[in-house]
KOLBA-260195 format. One record per residue (C-alpha): residue in three letters; x, y negated, z. Coordinates in nm, 2 decimals, padded with zeros to 4 digits. Last residue first. Example, Ala and Ser with C-alpha at 12.3 -4.5 7.8 and 13.67 -1.06 7.14 Angstrom:
<zanus>
{zanu "SER", {01.37, 00.11, 00.71}};
{zanu "ALA", {01.23, 00.45, 00.78}};
</zanus>
This chain:
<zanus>
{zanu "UNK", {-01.16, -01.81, -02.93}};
{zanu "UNK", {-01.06, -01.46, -02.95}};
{zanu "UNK", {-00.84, -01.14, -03.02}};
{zanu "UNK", {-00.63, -00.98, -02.74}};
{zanu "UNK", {-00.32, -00.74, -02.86}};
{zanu "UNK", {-00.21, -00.43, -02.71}};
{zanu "UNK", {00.08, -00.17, -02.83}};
{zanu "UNK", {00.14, 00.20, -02.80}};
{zanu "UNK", {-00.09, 00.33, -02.46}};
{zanu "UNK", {00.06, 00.65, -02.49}};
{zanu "UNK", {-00.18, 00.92, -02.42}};
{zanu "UNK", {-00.08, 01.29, -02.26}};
{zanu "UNK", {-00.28, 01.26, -01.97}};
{zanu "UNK", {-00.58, 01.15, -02.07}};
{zanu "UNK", {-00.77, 00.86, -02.18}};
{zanu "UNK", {-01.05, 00.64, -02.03}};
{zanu "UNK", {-00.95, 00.34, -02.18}};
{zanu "UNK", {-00.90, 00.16, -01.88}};
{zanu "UNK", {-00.74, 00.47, -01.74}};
{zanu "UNK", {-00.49, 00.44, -02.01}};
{zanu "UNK", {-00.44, 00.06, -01.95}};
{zanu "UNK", {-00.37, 00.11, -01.58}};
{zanu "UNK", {-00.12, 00.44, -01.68}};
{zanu "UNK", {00.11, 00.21, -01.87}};
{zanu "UNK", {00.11, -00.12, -01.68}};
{zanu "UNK", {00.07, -00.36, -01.99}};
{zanu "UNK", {00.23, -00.58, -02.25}};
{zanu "UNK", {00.07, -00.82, -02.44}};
{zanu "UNK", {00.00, -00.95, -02.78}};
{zanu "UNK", {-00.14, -01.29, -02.83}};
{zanu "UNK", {-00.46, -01.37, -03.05}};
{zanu "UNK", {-00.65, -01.67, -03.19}};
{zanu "UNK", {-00.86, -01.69, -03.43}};
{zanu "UNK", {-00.95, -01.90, -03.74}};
{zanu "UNK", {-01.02, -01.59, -03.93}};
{zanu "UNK", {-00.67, -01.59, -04.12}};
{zanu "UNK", {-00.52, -01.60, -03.77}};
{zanu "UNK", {-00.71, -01.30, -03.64}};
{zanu "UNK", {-00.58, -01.11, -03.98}};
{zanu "UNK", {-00.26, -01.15, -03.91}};
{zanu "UNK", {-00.28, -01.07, -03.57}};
{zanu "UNK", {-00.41, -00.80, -03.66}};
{zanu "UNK", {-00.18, -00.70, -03.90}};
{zanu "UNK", {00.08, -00.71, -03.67}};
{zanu "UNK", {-00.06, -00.49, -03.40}};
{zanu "UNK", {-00.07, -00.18, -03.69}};
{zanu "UNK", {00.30, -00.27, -03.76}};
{zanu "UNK", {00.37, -00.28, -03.39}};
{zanu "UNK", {00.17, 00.07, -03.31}};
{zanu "UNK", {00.31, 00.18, -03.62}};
{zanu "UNK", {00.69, 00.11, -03.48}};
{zanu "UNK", {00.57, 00.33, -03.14}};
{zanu "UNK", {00.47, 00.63, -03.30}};
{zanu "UNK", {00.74, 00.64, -03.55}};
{zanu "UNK", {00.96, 00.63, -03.29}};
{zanu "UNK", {00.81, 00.86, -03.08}};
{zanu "UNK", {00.79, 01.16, -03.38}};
{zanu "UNK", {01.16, 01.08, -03.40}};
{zanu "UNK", {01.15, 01.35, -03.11}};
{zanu "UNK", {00.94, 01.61, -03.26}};
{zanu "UNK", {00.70, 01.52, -03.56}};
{zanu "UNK", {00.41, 01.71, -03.52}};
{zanu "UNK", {00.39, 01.87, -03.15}};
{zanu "UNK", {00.60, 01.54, -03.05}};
{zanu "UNK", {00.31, 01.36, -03.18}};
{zanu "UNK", {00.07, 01.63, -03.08}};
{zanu "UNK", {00.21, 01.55, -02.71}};
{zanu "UNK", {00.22, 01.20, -02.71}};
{zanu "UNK", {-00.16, 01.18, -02.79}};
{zanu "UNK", {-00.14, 00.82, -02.96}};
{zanu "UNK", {-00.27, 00.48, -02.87}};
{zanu "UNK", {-00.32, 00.18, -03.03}};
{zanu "UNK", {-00.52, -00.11, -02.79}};
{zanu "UNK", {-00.73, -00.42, -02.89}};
{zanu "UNK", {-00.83, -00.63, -02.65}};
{zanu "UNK", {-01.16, -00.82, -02.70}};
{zanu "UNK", {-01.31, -01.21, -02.66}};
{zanu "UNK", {-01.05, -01.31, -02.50}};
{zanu "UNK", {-01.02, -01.41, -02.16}};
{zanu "UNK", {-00.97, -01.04, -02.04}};
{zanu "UNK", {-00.68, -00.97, -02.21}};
{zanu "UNK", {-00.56, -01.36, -02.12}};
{zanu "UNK", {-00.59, -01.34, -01.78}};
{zanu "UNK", {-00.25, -01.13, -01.72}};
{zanu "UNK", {-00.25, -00.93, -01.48}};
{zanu "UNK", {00.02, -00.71, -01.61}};
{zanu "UNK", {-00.23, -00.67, -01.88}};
{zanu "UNK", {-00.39, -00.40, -01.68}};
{zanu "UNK", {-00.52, -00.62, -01.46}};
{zanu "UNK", {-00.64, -00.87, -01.72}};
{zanu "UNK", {-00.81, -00.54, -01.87}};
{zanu "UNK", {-00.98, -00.43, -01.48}};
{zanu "UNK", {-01.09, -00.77, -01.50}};
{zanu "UNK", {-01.28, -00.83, -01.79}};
{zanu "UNK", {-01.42, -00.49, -01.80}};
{zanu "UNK", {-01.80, -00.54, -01.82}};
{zanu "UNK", {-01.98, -00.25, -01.88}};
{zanu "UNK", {-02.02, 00.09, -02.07}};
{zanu "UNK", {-01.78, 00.30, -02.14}};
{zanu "UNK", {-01.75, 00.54, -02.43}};
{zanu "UNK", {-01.86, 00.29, -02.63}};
{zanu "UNK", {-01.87, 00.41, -02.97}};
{zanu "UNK", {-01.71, 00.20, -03.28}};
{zanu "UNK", {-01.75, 00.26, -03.67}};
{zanu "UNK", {-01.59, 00.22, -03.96}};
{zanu "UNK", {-01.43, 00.54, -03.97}};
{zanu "UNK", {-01.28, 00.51, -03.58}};
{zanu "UNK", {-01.33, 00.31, -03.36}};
{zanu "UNK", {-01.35, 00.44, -02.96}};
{zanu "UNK", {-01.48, 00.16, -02.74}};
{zanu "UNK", {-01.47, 00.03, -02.42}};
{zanu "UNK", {-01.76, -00.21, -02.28}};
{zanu "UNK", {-01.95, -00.54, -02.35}};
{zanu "UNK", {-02.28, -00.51, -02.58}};
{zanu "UNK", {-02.16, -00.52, -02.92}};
{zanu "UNK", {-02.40, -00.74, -03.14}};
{zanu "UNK", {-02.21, -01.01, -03.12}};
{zanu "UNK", {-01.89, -01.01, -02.98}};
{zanu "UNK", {-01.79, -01.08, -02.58}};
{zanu "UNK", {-01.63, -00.83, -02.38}};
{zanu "UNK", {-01.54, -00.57, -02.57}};
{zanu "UNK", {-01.20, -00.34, -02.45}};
{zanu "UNK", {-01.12, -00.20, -02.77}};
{zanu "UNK", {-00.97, 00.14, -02.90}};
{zanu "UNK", {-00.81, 00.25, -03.22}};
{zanu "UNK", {-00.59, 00.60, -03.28}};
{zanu "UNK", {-00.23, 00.54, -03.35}};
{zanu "UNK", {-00.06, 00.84, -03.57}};
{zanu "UNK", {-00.10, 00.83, -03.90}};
{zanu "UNK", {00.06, 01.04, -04.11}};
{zanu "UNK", {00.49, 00.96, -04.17}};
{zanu "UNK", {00.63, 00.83, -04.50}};
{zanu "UNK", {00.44, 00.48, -04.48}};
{zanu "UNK", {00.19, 00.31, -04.74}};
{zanu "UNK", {00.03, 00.15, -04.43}};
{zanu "UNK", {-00.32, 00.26, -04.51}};
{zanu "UNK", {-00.54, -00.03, -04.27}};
{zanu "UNK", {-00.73, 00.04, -03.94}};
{zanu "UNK", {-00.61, -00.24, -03.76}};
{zanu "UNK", {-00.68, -00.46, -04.09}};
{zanu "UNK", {-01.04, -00.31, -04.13}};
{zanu "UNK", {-01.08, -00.37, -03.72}};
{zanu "UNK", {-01.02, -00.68, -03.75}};
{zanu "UNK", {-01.26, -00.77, -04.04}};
{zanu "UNK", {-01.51, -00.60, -03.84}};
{zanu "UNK", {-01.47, -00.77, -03.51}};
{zanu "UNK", {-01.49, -01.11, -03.77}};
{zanu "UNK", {-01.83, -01.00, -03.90}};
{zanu "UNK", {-01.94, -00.94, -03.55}};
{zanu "UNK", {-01.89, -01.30, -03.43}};
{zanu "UNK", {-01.69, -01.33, -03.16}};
{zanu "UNK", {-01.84, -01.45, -02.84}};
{zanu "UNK", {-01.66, -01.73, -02.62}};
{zanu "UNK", {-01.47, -01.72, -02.27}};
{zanu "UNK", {-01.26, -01.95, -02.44}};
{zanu "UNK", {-00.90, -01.79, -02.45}};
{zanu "UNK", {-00.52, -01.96, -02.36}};
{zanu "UNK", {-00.20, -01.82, -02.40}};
{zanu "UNK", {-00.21, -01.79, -02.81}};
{zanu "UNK", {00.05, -01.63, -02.96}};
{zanu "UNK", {00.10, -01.85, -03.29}};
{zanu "UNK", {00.03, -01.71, -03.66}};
{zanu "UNK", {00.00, -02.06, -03.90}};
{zanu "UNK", {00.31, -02.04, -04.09}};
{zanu "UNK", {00.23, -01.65, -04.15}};
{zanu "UNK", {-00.14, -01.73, -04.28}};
{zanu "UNK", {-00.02, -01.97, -04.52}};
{zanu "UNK", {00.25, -01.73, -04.63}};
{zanu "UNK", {-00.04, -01.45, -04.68}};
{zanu "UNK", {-00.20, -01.75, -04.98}};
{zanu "UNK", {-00.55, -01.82, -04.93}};
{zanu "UNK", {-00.91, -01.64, -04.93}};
{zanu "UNK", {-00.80, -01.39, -04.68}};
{zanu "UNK", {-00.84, -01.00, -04.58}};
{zanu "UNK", {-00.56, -00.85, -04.50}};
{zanu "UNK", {-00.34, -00.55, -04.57}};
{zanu "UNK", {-00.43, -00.60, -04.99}};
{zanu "UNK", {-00.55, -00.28, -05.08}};
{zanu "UNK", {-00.38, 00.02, -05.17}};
{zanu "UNK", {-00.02, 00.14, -05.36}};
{zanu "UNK", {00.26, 00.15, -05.18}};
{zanu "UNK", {00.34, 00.52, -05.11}};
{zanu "UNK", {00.54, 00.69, -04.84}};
{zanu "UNK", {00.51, 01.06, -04.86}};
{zanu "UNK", {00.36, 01.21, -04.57}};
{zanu "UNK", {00.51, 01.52, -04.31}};
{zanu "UNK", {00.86, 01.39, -04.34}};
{zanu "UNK", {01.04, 01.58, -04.05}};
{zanu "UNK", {01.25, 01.85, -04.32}};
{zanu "UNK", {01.33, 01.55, -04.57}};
{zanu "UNK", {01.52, 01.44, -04.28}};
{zanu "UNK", {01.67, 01.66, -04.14}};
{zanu "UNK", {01.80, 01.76, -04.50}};
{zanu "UNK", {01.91, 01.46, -04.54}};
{zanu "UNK", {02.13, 01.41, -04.23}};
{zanu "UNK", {02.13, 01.43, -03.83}};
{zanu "UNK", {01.83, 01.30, -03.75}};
{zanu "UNK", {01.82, 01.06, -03.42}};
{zanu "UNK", {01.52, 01.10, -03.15}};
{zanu "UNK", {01.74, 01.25, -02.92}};
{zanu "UNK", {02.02, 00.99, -02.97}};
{zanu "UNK", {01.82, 00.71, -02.94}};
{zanu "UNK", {01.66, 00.81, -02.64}};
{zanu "UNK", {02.04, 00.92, -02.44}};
{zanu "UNK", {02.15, 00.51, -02.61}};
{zanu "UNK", {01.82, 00.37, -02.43}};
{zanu "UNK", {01.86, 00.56, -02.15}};
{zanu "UNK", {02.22, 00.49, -02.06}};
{zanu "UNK", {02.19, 00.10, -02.03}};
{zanu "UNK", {02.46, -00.09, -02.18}};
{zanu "UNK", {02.56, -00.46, -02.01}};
{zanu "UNK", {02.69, -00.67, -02.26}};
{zanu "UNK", {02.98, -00.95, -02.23}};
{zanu "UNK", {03.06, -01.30, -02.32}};
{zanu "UNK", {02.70, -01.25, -02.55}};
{zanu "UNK", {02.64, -01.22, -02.93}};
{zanu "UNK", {02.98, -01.20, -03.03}};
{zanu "UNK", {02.98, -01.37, -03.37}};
{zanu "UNK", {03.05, -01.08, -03.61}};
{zanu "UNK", {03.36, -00.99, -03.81}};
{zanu "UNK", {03.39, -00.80, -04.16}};
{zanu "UNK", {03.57, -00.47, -04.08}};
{zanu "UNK", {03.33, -00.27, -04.29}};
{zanu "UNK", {03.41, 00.13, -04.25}};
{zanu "UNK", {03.39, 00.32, -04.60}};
{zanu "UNK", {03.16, 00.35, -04.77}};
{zanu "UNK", {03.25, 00.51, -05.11}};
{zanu "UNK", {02.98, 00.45, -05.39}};
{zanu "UNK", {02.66, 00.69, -05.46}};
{zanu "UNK", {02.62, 00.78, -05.80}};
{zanu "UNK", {02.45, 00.59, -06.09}};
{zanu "UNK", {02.10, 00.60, -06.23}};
{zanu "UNK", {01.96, 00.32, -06.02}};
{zanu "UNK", {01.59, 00.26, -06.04}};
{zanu "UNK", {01.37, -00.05, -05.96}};
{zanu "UNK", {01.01, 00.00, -05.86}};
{zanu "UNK", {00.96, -00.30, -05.59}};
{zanu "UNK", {01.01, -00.33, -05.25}};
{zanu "UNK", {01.13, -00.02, -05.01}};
{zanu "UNK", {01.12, -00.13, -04.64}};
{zanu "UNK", {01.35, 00.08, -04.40}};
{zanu "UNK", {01.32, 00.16, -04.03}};
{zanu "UNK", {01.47, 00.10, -03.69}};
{zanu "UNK", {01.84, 00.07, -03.81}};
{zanu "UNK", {02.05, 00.02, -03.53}};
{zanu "UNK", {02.26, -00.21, -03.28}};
{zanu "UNK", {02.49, -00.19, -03.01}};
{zanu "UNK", {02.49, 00.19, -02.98}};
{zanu "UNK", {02.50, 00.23, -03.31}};
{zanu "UNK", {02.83, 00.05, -03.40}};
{zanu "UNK", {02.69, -00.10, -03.74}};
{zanu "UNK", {02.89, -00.12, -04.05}};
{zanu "UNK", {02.55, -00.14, -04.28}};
{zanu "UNK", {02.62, 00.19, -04.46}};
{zanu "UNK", {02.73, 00.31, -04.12}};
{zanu "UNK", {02.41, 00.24, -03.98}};
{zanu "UNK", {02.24, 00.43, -04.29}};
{zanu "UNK", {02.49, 00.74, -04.28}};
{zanu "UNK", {02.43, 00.77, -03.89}};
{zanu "UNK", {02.03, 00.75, -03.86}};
{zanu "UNK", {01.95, 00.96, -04.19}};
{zanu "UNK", {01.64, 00.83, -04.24}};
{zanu "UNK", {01.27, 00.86, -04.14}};
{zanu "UNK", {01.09, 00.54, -04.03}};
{zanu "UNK", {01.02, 00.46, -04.39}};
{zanu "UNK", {00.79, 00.21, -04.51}};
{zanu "UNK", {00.61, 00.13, -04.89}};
{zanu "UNK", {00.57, -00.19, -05.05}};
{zanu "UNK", {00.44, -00.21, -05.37}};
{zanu "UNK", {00.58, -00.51, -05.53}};
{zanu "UNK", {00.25, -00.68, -05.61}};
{zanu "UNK", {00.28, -01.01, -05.44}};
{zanu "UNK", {00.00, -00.95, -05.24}};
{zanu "UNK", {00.12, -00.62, -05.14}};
{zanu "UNK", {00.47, -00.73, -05.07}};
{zanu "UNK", {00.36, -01.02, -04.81}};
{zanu "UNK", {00.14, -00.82, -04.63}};
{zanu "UNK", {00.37, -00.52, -04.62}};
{zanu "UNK", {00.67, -00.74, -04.53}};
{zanu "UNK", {00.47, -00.90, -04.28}};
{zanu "UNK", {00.36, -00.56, -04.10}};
{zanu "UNK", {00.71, -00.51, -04.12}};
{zanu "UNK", {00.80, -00.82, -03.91}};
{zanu "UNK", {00.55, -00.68, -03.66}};
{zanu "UNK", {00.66, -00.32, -03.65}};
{zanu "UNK", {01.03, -00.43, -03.62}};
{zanu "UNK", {00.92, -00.61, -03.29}};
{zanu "UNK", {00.70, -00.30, -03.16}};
{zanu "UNK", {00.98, -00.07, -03.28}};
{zanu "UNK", {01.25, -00.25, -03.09}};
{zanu "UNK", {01.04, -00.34, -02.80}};
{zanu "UNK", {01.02, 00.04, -02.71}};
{zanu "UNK", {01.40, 00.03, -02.65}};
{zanu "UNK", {01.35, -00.30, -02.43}};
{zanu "UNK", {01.20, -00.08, -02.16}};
{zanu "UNK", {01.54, 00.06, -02.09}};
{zanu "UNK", {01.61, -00.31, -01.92}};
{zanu "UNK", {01.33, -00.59, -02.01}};
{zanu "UNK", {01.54, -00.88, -02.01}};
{zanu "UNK", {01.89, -00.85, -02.10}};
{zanu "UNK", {01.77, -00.55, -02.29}};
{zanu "UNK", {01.63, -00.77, -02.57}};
{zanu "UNK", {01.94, -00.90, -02.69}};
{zanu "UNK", {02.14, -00.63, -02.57}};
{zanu "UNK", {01.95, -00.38, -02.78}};
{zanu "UNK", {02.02, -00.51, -03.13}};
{zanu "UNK", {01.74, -00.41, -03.31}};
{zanu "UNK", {01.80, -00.31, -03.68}};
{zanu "UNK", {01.54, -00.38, -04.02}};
{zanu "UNK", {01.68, -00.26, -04.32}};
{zanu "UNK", {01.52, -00.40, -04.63}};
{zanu "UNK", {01.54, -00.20, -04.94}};
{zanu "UNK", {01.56, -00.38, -05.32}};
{zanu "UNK", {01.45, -00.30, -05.66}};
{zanu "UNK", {01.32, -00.02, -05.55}};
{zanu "UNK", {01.29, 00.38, -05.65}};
{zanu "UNK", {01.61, 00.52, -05.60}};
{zanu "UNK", {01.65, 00.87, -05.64}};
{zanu "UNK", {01.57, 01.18, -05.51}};
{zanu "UNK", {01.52, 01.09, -05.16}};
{zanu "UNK", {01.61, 01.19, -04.85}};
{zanu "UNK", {01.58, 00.88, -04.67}};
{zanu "UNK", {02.01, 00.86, -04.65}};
{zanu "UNK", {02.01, 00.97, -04.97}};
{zanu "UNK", {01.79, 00.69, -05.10}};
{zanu "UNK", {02.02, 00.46, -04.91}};
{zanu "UNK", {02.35, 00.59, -05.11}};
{zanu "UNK", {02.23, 00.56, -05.44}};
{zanu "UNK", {02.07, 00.21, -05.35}};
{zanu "UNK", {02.45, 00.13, -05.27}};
{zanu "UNK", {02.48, -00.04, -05.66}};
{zanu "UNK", {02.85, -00.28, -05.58}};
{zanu "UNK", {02.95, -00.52, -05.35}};
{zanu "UNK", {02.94, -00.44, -04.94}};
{zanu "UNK", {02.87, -00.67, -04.66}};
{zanu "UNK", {02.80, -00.98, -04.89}};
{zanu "UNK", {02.63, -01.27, -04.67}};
{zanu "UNK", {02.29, -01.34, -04.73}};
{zanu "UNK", {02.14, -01.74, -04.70}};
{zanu "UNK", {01.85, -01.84, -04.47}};
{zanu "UNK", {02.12, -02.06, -04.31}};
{zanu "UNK", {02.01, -02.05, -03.95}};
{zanu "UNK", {01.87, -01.64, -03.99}};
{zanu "UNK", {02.16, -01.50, -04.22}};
{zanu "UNK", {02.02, -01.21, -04.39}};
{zanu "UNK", {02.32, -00.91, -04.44}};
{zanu "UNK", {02.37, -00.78, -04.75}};
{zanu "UNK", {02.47, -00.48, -04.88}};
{zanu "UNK", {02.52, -00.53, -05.30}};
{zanu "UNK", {02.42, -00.56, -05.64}};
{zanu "UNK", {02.49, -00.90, -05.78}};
{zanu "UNK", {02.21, -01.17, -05.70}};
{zanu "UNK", {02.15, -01.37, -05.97}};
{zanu "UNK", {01.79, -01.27, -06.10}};
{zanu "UNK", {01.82, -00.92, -05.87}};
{zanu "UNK", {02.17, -00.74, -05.93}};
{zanu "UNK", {02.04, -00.39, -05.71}};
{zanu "UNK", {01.96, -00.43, -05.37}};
{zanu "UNK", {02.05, -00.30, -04.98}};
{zanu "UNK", {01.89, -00.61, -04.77}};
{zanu "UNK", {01.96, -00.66, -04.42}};
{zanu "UNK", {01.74, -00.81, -04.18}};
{zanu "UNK", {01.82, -00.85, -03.75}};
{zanu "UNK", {01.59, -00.75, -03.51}};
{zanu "UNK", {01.66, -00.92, -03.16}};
{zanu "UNK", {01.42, -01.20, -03.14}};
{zanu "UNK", {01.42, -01.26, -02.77}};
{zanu "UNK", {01.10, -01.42, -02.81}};
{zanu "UNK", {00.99, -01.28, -02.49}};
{zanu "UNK", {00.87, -00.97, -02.73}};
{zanu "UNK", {00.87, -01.08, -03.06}};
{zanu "UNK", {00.56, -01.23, -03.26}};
{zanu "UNK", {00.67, -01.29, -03.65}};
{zanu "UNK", {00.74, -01.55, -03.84}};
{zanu "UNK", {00.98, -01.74, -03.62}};
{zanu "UNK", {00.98, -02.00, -03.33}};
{zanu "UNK", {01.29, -02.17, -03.29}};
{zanu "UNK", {01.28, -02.38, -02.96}};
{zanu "UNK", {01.51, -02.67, -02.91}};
{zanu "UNK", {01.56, -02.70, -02.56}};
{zanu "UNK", {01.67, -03.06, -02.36}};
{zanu "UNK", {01.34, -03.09, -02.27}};
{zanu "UNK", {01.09, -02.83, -02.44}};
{zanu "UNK", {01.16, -02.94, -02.86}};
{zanu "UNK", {00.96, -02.77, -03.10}};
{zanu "UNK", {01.09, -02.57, -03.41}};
{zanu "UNK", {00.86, -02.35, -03.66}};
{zanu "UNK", {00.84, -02.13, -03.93}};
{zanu "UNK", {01.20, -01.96, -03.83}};
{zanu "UNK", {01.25, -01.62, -04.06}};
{zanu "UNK", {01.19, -01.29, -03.99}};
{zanu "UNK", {00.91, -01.19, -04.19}};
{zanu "UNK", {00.78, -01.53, -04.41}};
{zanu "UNK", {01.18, -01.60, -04.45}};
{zanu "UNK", {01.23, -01.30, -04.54}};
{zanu "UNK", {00.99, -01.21, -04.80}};
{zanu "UNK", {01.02, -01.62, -04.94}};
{zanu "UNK", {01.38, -01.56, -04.99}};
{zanu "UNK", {01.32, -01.22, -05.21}};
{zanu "UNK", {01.09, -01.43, -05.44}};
{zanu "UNK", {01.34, -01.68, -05.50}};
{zanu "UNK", {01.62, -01.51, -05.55}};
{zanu "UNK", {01.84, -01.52, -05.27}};
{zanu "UNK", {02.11, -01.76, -05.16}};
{zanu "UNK", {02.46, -01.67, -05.11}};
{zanu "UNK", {02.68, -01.73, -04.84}};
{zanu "UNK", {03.04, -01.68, -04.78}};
{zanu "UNK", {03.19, -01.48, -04.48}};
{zanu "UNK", {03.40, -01.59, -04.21}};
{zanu "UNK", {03.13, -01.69, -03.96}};
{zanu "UNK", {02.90, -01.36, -03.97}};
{zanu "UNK", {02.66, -01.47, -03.75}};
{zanu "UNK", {02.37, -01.28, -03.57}};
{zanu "UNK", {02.13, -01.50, -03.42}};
{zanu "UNK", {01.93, -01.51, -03.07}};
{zanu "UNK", {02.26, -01.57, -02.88}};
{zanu "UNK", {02.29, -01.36, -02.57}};
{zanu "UNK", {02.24, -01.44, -02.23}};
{zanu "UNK", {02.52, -01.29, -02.04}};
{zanu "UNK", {02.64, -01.69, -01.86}};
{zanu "UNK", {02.28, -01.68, -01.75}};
{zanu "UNK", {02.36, -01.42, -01.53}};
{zanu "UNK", {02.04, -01.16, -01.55}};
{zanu "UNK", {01.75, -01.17, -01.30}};
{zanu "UNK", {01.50, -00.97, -01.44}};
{zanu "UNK", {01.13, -01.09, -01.47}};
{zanu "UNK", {00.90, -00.92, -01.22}};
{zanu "UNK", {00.73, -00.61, -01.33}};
{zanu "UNK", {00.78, -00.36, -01.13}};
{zanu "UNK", {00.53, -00.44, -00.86}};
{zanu "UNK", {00.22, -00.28, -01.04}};
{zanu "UNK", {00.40, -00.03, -01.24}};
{zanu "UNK", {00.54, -00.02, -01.66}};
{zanu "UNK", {00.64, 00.28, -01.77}};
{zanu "UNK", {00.95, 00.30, -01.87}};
{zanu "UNK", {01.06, 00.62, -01.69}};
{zanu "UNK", {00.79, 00.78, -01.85}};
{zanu "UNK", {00.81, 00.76, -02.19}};
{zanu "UNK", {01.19, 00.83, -02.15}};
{zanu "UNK", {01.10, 01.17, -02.02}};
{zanu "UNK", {00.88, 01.20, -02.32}};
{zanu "UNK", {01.11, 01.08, -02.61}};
{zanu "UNK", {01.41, 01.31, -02.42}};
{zanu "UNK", {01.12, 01.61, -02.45}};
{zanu "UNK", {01.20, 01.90, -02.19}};
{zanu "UNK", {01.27, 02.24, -02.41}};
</zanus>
């Protein structure tokens, strides 16, 4: 049977000449912020605040003529910032048990639902029970990043979740809460859970923080009529994404527990390696535009490569494999290499400054750097292994995995910027086959 994930693979690849930014009525541009206006706010423990405010939350304002830029935790694709944070808890220091929606501008929650759902999330993963104090839902409201980037935009919504994850897993780690991801779930009981019309916006995976148990059952829930700022004076829906979706969907519980192949676990070392606090880190973490044409040390290429390479804690194996084009770190001489184990063999020897700016949509910056960093998975075994959701998982580890490094490169006193690429350029690059997906890039340097 022909693979939805696969056809829609292809028809997003990126070209050469494809690429130009869309022209979209400015009067459709949508709001970056999901508001629920009639609602009251509450503020979150302390510890809970600082996990979303260091994943999703605005670090950063500057003014560009008469623009006020919000700049937020994590990178986003055009910085359309179209994941949205909800928070499925047990009463935590003052918060009453509840659904919760995370208000960006106010960094307050607004009650969706009252009352212990934990019960009815931990069915919708398949689990047991529930094992955390709280569960973060991270969505992607397509519009918002479709306006620009088309059908492509439904690979942007794992790559953007995957980098405010990789935050969460950071963050959680360090602070001891054993973090663990999910990227299998129940996709209709968890977006009703949340009230969401799927085919606006949807869960892209779940964060489990803590060790908290709930020993009820699950509630009613039953539609949520709160209402929501529109986003945009109208939305224009693109087939493909909602045909994907769809196809990669599972139907219930049992689907699910049936595609889990690993069980998600959060024990393991801290995700980075750093001598201060993650949030310092996070408040730093820019994407850089500009590279010195300047070596890296080798110590550092390790310490990025340990972070790419990390245990995510996640319920699916990995998938990603590592590769790097090297053009300037000591005691590498300049080529593309395979890294696996600790260890990295160039498989292609040379200078490829170039041919990865070209790849990068031409854009200098992959080959300024001092390396690019590429994921990239065997498409076929994926869908071999974990069928259709199999691409989603895929694609969100590629933007967890990215995450971390450019946590890490900060940490370091680095720069990095992640980039998008013509599909089948990178590949060849790499000198992969036919059944790779290039998953997510990201240039590391000076």
């Amino acid at each position: 049977m022909p693979s939805e994930a696969r056809a829609y693979h292809e028809a997003t690849k990126h070209v050469p000449g494809d690429a130009a930014p869309r022209r979209v009525d400015a009067a459709l541009v949508p709001k970056a912020y999901k508001r629920y206006p009639d609602l009251p706010s509450l503020a979150p423990p302390p510890w809970l605040a600082a996990l979303l405010h260091y994943s999703a939350g605005i670090v950063r304002r500057k003014r560009a003529g008469p623009r006020d830029l919000a700049f937020r935790a994590a990178s986003c694709t055009g910085a359309a910032y179209h994941v949205e944070v909800y928070a499925v808890s047990g009463a935590l220091d003052g918060l009453g048990a509840g659904v919760y929606h995370w208000d960006v501008l106010e960094e307050r929650l607004k009650t969706l639902r009252a009352g212990d759902y934990r019960p009815n999330l931990a069915a919708a993963l398949a689990l047991r029970r529930p094992e955390a104090d709280a569960y973060l839902v991270l969505t992607s409201t397509f519009w918002r990043n479709a306006w620009r980037y088309e059908e492509r935009a439904y690979r942007h919504a794992f790559w953007d979740a995957g980098t405010i994850a990789a935050n969460l897993l950071a963050l959680g780690r360090a602070r001891g809460l054993r973090p663990r991801l999910y990227a299998g779930f129940a996709d209709d009981a968890l977006n009703g859970l949340l009230g969401l019309d799927a085919r606006r916006e949807a869960a892209v995976c779940v964060v489990a923080l803590g060790e908290g148990t709930a020993t009820g059952a699950e509630l009613p829930a039953g539609p949520i009529s709160h209402r929501a700022e529109p986003i945009s004076r109208a939305e224009i829906e693109y087939p493909l994404i909602w045909r994907t979706h769809k196809a990669t969907s599972l139907p219930d519980a049992a689907a699910v527990g049936a595609w889990r192949k690993a069980i998600a676990s959060g024990d393991g070392a801290p995700l980075i390696e750093t001598p201060e606090a993650v949030e310092a880190v996070i408040d730093r973490r820019i994407s850089a535009r500009r590279f010195r044409e300047a070596p890296l040390c080798r110590g550092d290429f390790d310490r990025l490569v340990a972070a790419a390479s990390s245990t995510l804690g996640a319920d699916f194996p990995r998938l990603a494999v590592l590769r790097a084009a090297v053009h300037a770190v000591e005691g590498l001489d300049p080529g593309v290499y395979e890294i696996g184990g600790g260890q990295a063999a160039r498989r292609r020897a040379g200078s490829f400054r170039r041919e990865a700016a070209r790849a990068a949509l031409d854009q200098a910056a992959a080959g300024d750097a001092a390396v690019a960093f590429y994921f990239v998975a065997d498409l076929d075994a994926v869908l071999d292994v974990l069928g259709e959701r199999g691409y989603r998982a895929a694609q969100l580890e590629g933007g967890v995995r990215g995450g971390l490094v450019y946590l890490q490169a900060t940490a370091l006193g680095l720069r990095a910027t992640g980039l998008t690429f013509y599909d089948d350029e990178a590949a060849a690059l790499l000198g992969e086959g036919a059944s790779a997906a290039v998953l997510f890039s990201i240039a590391v340097g000076l």
